[in-house]
FIBA-980840 format. One record per residue (C-alpha): residue number from 1; residue in one letter; x negated, y negated, z. Coordinates in pm, 1 decimal, always signed. Layout:
N
R  kolfi  rolum      east     north        up
R    NUM      A         X         Y         Z
...
END
This chain:
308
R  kolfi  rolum      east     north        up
R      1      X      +0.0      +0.0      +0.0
R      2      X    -166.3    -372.5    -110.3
R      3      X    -179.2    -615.6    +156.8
R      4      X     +33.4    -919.7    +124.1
R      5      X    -237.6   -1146.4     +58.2
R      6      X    -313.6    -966.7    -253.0
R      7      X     +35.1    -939.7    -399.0
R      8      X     +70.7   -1334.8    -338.7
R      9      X    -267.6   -1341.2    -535.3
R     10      X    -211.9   -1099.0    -791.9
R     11      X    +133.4   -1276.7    -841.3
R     12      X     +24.0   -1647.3    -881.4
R     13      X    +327.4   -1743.6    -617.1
R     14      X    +241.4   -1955.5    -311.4
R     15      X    +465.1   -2077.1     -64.8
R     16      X    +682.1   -2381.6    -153.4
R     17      X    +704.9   -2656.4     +93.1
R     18      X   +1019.1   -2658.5    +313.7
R     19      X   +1338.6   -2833.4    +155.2
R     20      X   +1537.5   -3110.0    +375.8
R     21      X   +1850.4   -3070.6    +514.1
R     22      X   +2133.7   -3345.8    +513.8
R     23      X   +2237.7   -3188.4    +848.2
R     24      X   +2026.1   -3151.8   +1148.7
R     25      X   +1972.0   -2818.6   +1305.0
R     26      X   +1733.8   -2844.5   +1621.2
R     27      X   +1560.5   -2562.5   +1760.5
R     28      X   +1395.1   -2427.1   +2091.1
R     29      X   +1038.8   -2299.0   +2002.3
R     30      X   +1183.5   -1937.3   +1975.2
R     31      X   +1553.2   -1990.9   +1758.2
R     32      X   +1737.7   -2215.3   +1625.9
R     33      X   +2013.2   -2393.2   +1797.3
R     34      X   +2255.1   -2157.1   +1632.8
R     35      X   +2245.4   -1811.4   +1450.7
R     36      X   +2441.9   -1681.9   +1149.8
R     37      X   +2461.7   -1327.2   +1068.0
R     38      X   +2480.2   -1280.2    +723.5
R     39      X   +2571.7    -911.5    +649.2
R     40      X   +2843.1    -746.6    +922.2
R     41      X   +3124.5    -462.2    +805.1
R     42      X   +3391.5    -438.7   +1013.7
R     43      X   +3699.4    -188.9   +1035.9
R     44      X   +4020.7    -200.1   +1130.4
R     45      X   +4163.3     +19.9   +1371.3
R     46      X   +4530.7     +55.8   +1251.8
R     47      X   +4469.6    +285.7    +951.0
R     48      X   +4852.8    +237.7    +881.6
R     49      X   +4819.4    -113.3    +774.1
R     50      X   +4474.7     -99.5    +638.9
R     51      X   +4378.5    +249.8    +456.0
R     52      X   +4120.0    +424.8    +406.0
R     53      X   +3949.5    +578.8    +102.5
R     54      X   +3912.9    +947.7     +94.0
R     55      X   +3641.6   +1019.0    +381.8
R     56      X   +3554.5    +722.4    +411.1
R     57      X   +3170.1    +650.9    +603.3
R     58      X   +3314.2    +585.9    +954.3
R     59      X   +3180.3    +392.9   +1239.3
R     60      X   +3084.4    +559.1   +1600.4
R     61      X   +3399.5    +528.9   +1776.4
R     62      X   +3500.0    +155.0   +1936.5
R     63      X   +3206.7     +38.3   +1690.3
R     64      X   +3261.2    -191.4   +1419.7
R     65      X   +3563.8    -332.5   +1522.8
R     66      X   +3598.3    -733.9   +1570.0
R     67      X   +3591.5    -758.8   +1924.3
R     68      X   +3269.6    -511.7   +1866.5
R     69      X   +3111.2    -804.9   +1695.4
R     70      X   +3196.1   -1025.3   +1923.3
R     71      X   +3038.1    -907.2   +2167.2
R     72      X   +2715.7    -847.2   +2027.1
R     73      X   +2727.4   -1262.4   +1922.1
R     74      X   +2779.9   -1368.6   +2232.0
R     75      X   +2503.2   -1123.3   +2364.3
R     76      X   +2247.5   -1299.8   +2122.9
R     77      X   +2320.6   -1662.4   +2052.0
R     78      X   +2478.2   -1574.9   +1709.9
R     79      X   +2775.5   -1824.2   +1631.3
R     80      X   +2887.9   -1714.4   +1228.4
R     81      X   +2886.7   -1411.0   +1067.9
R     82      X   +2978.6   -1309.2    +727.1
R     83      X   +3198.9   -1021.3    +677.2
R     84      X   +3120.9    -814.7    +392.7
R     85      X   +3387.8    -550.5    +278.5
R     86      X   +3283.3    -204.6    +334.6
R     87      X   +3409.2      -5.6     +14.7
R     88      X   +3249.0    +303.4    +176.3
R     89      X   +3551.4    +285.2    +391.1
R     90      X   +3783.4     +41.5    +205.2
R     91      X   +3706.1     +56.9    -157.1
R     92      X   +3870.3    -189.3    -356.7
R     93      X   +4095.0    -249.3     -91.4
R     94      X   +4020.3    -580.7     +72.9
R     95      X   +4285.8    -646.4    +296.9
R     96      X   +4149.4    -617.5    +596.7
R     97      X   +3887.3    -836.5    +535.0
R     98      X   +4107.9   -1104.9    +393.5
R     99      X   +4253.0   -1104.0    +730.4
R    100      X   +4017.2   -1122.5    +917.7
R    101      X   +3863.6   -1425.3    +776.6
R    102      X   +4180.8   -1610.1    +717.9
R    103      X   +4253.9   -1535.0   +1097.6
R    104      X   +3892.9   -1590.8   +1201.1
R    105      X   +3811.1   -1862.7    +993.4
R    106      X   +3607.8   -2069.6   +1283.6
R    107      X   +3310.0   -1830.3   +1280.6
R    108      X   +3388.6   -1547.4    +996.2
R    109      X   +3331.5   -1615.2    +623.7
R    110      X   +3467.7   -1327.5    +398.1
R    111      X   +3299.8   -1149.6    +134.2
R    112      X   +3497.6    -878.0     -53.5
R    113      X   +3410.9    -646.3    -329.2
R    114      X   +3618.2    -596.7    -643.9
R    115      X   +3655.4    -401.3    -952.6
R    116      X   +3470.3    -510.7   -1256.0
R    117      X   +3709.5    -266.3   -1446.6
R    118      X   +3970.1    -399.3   -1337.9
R    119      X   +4138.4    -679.2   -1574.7
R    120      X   +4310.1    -868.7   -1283.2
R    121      X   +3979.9    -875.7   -1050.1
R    122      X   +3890.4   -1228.5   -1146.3
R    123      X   +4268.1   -1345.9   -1061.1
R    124      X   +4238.6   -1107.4    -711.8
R    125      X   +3900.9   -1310.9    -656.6
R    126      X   +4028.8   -1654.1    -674.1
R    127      X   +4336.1   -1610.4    -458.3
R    128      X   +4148.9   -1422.5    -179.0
R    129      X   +3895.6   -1760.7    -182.5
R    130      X   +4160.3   -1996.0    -239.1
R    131      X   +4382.2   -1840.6     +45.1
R    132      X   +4195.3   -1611.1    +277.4
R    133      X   +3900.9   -1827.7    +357.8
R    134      X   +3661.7   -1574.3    +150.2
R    135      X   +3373.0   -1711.1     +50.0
R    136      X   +3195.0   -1462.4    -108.2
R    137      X   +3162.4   -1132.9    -368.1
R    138      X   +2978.5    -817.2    -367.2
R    139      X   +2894.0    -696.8    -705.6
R    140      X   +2827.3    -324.7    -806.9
R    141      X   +2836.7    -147.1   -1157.9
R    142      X   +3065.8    -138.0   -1367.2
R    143      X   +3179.0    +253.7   -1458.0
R    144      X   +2953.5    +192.9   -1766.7
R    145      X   +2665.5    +216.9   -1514.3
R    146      X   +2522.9    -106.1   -1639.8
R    147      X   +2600.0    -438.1   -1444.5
R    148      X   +2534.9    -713.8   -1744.8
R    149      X   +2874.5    -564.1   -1822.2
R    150      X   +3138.6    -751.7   -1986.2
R    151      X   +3376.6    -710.0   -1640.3
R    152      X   +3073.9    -830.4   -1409.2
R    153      X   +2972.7   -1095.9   -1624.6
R    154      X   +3334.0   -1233.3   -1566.6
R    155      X   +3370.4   -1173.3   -1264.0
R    156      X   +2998.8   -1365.1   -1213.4
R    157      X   +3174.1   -1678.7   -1359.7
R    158      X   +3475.5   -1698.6   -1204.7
R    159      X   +3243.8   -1712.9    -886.6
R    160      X   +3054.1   -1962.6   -1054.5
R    161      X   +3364.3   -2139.2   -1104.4
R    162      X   +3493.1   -2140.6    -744.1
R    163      X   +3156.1   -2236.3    -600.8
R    164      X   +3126.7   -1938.0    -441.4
R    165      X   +2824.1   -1656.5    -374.3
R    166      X   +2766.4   -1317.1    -510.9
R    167      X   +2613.9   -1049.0    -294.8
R    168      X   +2435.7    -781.6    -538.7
R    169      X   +2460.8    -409.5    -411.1
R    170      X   +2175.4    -249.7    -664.3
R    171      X   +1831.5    -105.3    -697.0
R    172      X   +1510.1    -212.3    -857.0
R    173      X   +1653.7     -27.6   -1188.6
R    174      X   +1851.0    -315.1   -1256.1
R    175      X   +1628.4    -583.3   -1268.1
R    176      X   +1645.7    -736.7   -1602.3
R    177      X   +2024.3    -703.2   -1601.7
R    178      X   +1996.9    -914.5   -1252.1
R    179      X   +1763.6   -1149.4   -1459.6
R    180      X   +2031.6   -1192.5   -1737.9
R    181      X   +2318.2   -1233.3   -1589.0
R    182      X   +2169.2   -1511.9   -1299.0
R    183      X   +2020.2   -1691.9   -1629.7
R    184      X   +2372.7   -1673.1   -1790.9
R    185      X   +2549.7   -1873.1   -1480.2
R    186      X   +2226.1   -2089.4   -1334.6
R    187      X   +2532.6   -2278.4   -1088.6
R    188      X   +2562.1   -1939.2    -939.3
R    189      X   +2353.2   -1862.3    -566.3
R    190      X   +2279.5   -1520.9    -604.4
R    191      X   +2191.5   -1271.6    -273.2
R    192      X   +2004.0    -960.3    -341.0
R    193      X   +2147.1    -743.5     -68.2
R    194      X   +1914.1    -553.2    +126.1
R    195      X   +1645.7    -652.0     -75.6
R    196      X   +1728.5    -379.5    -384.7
R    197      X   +1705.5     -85.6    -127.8
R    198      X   +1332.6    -146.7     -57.9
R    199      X   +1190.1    +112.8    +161.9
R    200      X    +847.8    +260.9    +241.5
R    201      X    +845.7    +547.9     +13.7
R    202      X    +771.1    +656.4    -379.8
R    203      X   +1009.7    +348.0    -476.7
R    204      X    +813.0     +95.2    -289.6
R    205      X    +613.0     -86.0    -512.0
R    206      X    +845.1     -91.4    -816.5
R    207      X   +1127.6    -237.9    -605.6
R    208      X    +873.4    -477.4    -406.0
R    209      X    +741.1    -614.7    -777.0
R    210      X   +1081.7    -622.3    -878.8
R    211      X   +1181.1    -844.9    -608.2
R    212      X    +852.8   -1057.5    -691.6
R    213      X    +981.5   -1061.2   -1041.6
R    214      X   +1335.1   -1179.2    -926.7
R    215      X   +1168.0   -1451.0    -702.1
R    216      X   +1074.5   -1679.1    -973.1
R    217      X   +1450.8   -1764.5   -1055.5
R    218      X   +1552.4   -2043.2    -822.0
R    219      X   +1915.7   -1946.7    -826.1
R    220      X   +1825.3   -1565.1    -644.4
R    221      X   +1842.4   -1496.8    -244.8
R    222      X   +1704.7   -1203.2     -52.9
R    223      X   +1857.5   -1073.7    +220.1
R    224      X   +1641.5    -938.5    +425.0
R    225      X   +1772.9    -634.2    +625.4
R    226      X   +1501.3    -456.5    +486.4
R    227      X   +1283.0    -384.9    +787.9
R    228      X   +1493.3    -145.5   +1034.3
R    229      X   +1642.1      -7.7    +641.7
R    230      X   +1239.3     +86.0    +507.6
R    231      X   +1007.2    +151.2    +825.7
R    232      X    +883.7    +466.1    +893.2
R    233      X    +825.5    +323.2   +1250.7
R    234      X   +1017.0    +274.5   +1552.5
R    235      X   +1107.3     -87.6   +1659.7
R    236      X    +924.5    -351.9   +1584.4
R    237      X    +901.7    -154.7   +1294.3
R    238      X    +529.3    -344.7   +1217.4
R    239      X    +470.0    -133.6    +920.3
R    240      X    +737.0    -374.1    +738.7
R    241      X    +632.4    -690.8    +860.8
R    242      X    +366.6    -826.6    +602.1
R    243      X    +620.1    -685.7    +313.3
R    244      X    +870.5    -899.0    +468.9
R    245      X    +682.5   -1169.4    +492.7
R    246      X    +546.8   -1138.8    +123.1
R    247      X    +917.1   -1179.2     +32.2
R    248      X    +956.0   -1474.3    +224.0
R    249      X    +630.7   -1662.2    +117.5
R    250      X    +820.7   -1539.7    -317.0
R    251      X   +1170.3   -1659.9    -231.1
R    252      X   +1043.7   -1950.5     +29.6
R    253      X   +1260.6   -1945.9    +360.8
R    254      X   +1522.2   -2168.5    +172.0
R    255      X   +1627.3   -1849.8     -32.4
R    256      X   +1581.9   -1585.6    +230.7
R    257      X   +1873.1   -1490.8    +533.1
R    258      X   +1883.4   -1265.2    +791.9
R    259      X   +2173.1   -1006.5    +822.2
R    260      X   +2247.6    -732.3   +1119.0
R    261      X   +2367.0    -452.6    +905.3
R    262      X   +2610.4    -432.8   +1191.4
R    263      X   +2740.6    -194.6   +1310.7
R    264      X   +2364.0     -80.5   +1399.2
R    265      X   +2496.8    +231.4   +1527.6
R    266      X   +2570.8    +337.6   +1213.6
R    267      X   +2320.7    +205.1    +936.4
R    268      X   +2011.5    +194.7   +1171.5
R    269      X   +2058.2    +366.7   +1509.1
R    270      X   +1687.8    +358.3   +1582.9
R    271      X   +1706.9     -42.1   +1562.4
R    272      X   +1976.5    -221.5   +1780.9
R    273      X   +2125.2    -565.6   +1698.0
R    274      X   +1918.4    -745.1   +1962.3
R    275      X   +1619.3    -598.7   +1847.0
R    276      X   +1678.2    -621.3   +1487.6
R    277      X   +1692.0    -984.9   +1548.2
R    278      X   +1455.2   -1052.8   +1804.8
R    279      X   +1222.8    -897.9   +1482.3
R    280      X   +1304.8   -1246.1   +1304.5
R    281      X   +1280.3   -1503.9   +1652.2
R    282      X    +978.9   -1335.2   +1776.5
R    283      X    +803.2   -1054.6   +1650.5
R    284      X    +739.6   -1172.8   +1275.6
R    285      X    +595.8   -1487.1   +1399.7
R    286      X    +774.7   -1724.3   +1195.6
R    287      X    +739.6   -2076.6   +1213.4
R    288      X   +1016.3   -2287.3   +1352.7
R    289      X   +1094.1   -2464.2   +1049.4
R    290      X   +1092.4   -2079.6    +849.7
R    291      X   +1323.9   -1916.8   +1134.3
R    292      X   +1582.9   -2238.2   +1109.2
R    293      X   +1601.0   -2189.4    +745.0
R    294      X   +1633.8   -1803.9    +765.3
R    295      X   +1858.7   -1772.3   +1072.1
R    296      X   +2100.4   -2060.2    +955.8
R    297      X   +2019.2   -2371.2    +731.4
R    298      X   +1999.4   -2137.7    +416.6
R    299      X   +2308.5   -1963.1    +509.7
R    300      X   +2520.3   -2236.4    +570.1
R    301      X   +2451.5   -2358.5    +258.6
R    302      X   +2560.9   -2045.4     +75.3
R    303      X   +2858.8   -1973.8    +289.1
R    304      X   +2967.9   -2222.6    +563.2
R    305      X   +2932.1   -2580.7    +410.0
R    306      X   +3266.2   -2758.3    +367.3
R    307      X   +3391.7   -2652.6     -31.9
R    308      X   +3491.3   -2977.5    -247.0
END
């Protein structure tokens, strides 16, 4: 495995100086004043209402409810959270998390996923933002396999359209459609969940150059839930924290956001919510002007800022 400093050689990218804010976020030495939590699935617990899928991926029992959530903010100074739909349980059925953000609009921003096959997506898409407080999309394949697909690239505009994000849910495989499709709608903010599933492993440095690739376009975000998701180590998981940072010094903290993968429990039982976090206020040894922009500024850009 290369060392940071040589990929940021062997790259040409260097570390952009920090962007202003037109709001003021002050910070304690550790964190800043307050915490958003970009990447949460919850789950309903009236399966009457709210349906499942056919076994669906299920959460430990009590876990990955709202009040679940809750309680884990409060725990750690986190005040937002984005709610991303969990078709592994829901599908395309985003119900429940329209609710939820319509009903929790004072700290939960809703981001559900939708059918590129399906004609009446983009229609589905802008009534869920216009009356369920949802504020973002996760985008998969279309059944074609590819995602430059006709139904995704329409989808990708009407998001442009409504000034809203799109998560990507893909792998390293898909780069240059990523690449064509962010080109195609340069109004769009674009998050590369989990960082294309980068892991330690035989993948590693095709998805870490991919990501390097995917830096250079300004409109392109990483989420970066990759460390408890790729170590081979038990927390802090320092085998992941100079690839981390690499992506940080390609995207610059003003593209990159932390996210708990909550419910833990499920996705990363070996890395708890307070730890997974404490990773980013403390054990990555961030700067305070990097942890502001990771831990809030650049998230409350994409997803909390007043819409016109």
């Amino acid at each position: 495995m290369v060392t940071r400093r040589e990929f940021i050689q062997t790259t040409g990218i260097a570390s952009a100086a920090l962007a202003t804010s037109s709001r003021s976020i002050m910070a304690t030495d550790k964190k800043p004043e307050f915490i958003i939590d970009c990447h949460a699935h919850l789950y309903g617990v009236d399966e009457t209402k709210y349906p499942t899928r056919e076994n669906p991926n299920r959460p430990p029992e009590g876990l990955g409810t709202l009040s679940a959530i809750k309680r884990e903010m409060k725990a750690n100074g986190v005040s937002y959270v984005t709610v991303v739909q969990p078709s592994s349980y829901y599908q395309w059925d985003n119900r429940f998390t329209a609710d939820i953000s319509r009903n929790n609009s004072d700290f939960i921003a809703g981001i559900v996923t939708l059918d590129p096959d399906n004609p009446y997506s983009p229609e589905m898409l802008e009534y869920y933002v216009s009356q369920y407080h949802v504020r973002g999309m996760r985008s998969v394949a279309a059944k074609s396999g590819k995602l430059d697909d006709p139904g995704v690239d329409t989808l990708w505009a009407t998001a442009e359209r409504l000034g809203i994000a799109i998560n990507v849910l893909s792998k390293h495989d898909k780069q240059t459609e990523i690449e064509a499709l962010a080109q195609r709608h340069p109004g769009l903010n674009v998050v590369l969940d989990h960082c294309l599933g980068l892991k330690l492993g035989e993948t590693y440095q095709p998805t870490l150059q991919a990501l390097l690739d995917l830096a250079n376009l300004p409109n392109i975000h990483a989420k970066l839930t990759l460390i408890p998701l790729g170590t081979k180590e038990p927390y802090p998981c320092r085998d992941m924290h100079d690839t981390c940072k690499t992506l940080i010094d390609a995207f610059t903290p003003q593209r990159c956001i932390w996210g708990s993968h909550f419910p833990t429990a499920l996705f990363q039982p070996e890395v708890s919510y307070a730890q997974h976090l404490k990773i980013f206020t403390h054990e990555l040894g961030l700067d305070g002007a990097s942890r502001r922009a990771i831990l809030s500024k650049t998230a409350h850009r994409l997803w909390f800022k007043p819409r016109m």
